[in-house]
N, C-alpha and C positions, 0 to 999 in steps of 0.2 A: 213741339218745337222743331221737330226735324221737317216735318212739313211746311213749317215757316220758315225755310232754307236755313236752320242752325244745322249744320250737319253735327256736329259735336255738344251734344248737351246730357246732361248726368243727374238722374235724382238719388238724392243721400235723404232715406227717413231716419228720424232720431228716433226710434222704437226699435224694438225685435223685430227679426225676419221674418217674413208672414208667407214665402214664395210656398211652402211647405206644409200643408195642414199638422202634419205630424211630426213636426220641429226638436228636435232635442235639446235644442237650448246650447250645444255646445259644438263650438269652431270645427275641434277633429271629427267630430262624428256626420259630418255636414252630407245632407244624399246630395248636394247641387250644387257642391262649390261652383262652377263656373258661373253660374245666375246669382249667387248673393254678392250684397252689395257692402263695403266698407262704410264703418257707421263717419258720420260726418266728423270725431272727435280722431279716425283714425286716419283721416285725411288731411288733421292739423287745423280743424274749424276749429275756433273756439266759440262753441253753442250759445253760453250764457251770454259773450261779451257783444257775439253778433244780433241776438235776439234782444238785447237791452237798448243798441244800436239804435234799430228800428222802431225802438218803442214799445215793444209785447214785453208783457209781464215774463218772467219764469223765476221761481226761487227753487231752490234744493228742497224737497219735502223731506219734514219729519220722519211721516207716518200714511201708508198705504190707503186711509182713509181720506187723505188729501185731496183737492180737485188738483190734477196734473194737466200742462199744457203740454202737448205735443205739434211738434214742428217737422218743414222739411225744409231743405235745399236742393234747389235745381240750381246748379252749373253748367254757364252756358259761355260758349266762346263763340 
């Protein structure tokens, strides 16, 4: 996007942070706070209302054996 003169554009994945092979799972413990990125929910998206929006499926799973959808958002000005 920034090559297609967005200078200002931002991806929020709705997953865990992946910058890290050896991740810990948890905020304080973080090796790279400056490269992870705030999940979309903490930037006041509302996930579910925005993805139903558009038409993609997503419900709340039960259970771990579920098929899960995974999404992103790019924010672009």
């Amino acid at each position: 996007m920034f090559l297609s003169a967005y200078r200002k554009a931002f991806m929020m994945i709705v997953d865990s942070c992946s910058i890290c092979a050896d991740c810990t799972g948890a905020r304080e413990e973080c090796k790279s706070p400056r490269l992870a990125r705030p999940t979309a929910e903490a930037m006041a998206v509302d996930v579910y209302a925005t993805v139903r929006q558009y038409g993609y499926p997503i419900e709340v799973l039960r259970d771990y054996s579920e098929q899960m959808n995974r999404y992103a958002f790019l924010m672009i000005e």
